[in-house]
C-alpha positions in Angstrom: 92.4 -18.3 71.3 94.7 -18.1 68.6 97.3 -14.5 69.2 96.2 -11.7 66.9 99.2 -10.0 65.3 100.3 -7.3 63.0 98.5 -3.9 62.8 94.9 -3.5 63.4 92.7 -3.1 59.9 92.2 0.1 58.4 89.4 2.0 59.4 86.6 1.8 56.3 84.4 4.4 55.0 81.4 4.6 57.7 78.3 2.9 57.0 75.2 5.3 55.7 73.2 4.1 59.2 75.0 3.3 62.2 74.9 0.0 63.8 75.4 -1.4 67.6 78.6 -4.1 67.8 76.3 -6.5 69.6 79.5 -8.3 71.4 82.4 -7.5 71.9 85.6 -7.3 74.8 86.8 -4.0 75.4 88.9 -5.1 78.0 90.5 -7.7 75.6 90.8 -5.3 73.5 93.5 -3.0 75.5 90.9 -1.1 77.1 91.9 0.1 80.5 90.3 3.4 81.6 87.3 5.8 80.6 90.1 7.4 77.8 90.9 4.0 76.0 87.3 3.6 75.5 86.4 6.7 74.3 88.9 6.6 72.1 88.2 2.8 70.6 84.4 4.6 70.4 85.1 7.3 68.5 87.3 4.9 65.9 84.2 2.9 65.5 81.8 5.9 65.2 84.2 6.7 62.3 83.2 3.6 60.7 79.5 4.2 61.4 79.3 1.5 64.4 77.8 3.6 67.3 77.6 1.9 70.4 78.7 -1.8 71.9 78.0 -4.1 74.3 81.0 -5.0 75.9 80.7 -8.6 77.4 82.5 -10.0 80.7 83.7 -14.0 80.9 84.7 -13.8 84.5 83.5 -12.1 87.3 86.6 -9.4 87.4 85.3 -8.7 83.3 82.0 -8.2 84.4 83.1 -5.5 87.2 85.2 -4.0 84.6 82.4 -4.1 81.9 79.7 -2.7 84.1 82.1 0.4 85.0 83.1 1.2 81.7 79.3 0.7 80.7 78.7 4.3 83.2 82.0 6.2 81.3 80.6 6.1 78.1 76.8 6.1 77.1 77.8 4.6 73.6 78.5 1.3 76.2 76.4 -1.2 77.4 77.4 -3.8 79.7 76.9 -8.2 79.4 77.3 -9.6 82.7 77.9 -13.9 82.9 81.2 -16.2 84.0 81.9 -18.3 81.1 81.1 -21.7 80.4 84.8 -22.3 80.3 85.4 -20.7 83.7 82.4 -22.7 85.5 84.6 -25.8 87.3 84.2 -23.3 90.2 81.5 -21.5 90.3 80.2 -21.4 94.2 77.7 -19.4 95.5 79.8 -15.7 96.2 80.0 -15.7 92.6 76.6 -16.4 91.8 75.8 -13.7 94.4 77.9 -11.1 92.6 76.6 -11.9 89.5 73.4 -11.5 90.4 74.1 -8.0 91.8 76.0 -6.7 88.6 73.4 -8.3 86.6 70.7 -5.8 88.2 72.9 -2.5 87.2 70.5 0.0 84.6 73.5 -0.3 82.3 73.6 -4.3 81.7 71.8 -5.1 79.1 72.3 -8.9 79.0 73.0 -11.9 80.8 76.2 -13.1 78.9 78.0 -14.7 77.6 77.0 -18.1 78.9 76.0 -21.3 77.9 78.9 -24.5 76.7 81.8 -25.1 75.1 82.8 -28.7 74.5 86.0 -27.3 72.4 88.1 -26.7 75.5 88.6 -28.9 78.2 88.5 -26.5 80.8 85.1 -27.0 82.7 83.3 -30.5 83.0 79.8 -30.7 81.1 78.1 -31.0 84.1 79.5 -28.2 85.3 78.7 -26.2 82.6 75.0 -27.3 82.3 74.6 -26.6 85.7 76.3 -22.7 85.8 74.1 -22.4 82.0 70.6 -23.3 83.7 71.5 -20.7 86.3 72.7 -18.3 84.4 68.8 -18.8 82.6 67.2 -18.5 85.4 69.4 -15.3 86.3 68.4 -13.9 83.1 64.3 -14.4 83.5 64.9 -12.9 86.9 66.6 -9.4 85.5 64.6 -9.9 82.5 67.2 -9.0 80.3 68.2 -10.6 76.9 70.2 -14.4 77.3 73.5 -14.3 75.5 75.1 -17.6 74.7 78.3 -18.7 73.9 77.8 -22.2 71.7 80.9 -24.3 70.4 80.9 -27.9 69.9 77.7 -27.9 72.1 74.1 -27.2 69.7 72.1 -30.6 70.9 73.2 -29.4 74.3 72.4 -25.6 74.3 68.6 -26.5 72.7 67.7 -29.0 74.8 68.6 -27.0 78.2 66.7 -24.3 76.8 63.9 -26.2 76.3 63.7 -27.8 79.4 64.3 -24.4 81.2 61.7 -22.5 79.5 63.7 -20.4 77.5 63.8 -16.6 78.2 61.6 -14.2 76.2 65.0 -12.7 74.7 68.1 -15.3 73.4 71.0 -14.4 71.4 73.3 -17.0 70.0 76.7 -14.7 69.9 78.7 -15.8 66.8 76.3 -18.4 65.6 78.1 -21.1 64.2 75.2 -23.7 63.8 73.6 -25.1 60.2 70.8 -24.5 58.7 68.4 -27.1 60.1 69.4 -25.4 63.6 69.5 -21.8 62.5 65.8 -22.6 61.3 65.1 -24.6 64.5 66.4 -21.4 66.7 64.4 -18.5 64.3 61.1 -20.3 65.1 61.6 -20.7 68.4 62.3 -16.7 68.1 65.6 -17.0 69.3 68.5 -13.8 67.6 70.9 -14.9 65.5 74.6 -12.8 65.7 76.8 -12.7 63.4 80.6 -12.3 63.8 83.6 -11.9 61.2 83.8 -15.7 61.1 80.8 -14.9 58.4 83.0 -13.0 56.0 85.6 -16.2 56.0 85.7 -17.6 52.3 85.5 -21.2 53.7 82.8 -20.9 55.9 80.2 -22.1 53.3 77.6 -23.1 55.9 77.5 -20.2 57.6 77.3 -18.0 54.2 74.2 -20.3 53.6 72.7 -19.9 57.2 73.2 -15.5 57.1 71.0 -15.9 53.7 67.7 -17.4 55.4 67.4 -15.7 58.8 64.6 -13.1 58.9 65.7 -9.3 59.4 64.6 -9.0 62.4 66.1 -11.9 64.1 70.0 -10.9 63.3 72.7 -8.7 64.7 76.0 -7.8 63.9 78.9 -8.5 66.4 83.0 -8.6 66.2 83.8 -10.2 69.1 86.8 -7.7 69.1 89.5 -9.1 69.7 88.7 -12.6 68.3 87.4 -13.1 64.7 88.3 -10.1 62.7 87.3 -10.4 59.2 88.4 -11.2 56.1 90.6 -10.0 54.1 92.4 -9.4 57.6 91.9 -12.5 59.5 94.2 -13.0 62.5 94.6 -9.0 63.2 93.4 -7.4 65.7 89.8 -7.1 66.1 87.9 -3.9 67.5 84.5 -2.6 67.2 84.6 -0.7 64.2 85.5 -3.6 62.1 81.4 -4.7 62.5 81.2 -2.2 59.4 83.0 -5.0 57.3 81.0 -7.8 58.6 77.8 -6.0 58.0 78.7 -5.2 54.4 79.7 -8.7 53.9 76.2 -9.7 54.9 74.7 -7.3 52.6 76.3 -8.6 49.8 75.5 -12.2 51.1 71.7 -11.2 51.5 71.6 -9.5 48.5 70.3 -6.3 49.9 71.3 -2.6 50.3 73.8 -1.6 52.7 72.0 0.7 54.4 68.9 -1.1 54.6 70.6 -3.9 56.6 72.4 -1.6 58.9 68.9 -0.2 59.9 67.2 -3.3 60.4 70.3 -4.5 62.6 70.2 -1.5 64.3 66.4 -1.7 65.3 66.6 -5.7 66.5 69.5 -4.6 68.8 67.7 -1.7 70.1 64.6 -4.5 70.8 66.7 -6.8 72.3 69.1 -4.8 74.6 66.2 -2.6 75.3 68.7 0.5 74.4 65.8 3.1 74.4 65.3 2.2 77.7 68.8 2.7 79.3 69.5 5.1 81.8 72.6 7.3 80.9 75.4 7.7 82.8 
């Protein structure tokens, strides 16, 4: 990932309905103990983004994620090694996983799935840690979070031939139209990141226009992907409350409007209403 620098972006006005950052790192993001995180909280609740779901790419992420998830009931925990981490992925780690994954507080198995970008993992490795990681996810039944670069042809087809969970998210979608269609029938949730507010990202624009309501959330992947006008800052969770606007305007609908229907597909699909607190 490309180093964020310069300040972070100033807080904004806070949106007329709060909304859940459906993805982002807290750890990344400088978050160390129960004080950072209440204090990146209550800088997003300034901006009207209420509660997170903090998401783990290796197995010391997903400790982290899952304990921070019990210091804070705005957090909710995502639980997966990434696709980029999986040339080693034996069976203590799968183990582990699978432990974490059963905590009240995780709300998702994620973020899995491939990335053909970095050369970090083989394919086959990948494929084989993603079909797990399905099957890991049907088990728990929580919500499938995937993590898809260079890799659409791929992701479909294993999810076809595993029998897809009754829950996937594509985190940061970055597919076309033809697949954003292929994924909303198939009743798969569409997330949006601040790569969607980028003034070259024409495809993605066209892709945020056609998926229903109800099948799209809102995510910053905080520390990665903060949105334009300050692209290449650091990212944190109450920067969603740009992205969200810019996919008002995008949709051509009212602010607030969106924000509740984002807020209701997340509390579908993470189950929120159903969390224990801490």
């Amino acid at each position: 990932m490309t180093a964020r620098t310069g300040e972070r972006p100033p807080v904004p006005d806070a949106l007329p309905v709060p909304v859940v950052d459906a993805h982002t790192h807290l750890d990344a993001c400088g978050a160390e103990h129960a004080g950072d995180v209440a204090t990146m909280l209550d800088r997003a609740a300034m901006a009207g983004v209420g509660r997170v779901v903090t998401v783990a790419d290796d197995l010391a992420a997903a400790r982290w994620a899952v304990q921070a998830a019990t210091w804070d009931d705005r957090v909710y925990a995502a639980v997966a090694l990434h696709p980029t981490r999986t040339k080693d992925f034996g069976d203590p780690e799968r183990a582990e996983l699978a432990e974490l994954a059963k905590h009240p507080r995780v709300v998702a198995i994620g973020e899995t799935g491939l990335d053909y970008y970095w050369d970090h993992s083989p394919p086959a490795a990948q494929q084989e840690a993603f079909r797990w990681h399905i099957e890991l996810s049907k088990r728990v039944g929580k919500a499938l979070m995937i993590h898809d670069r260079d890799a659409h042809a791929d992701v479909l087809r294993i999810l076809d031939e595993e029998d897809a969970p009754d829950t996937v998210v594509f985190h940061s979608f970055s597919g076309d139209p033809d697949m954003a269609r292929r994924c909303v029938a198939a009743g798969y949730v569409l997330s949006f990141s601040g790569t969607v507010t980028f003034r070259n990202a024409k495809t993605l624009h066209e892709v945020a226009k056609v998926v229903p309501s109800e099948q799209l959330l809102v995510e910053t992947d905080a520390p990665f992907l903060t949105p334009h006008p300050f692209r290449g800052r650091p990212n944190e969770p109450y920067c969603a409350a740009y992205t969200l606007r810019a996919l008002a305007a995008l949709r051509g609908v009212d602010v607030g409007e969106l924000a509740t229907n984002v807020t209701l597909t997340a509390e579908r699909v993470f189950h929120m209403r159903d969390v224990v607190r801490r």
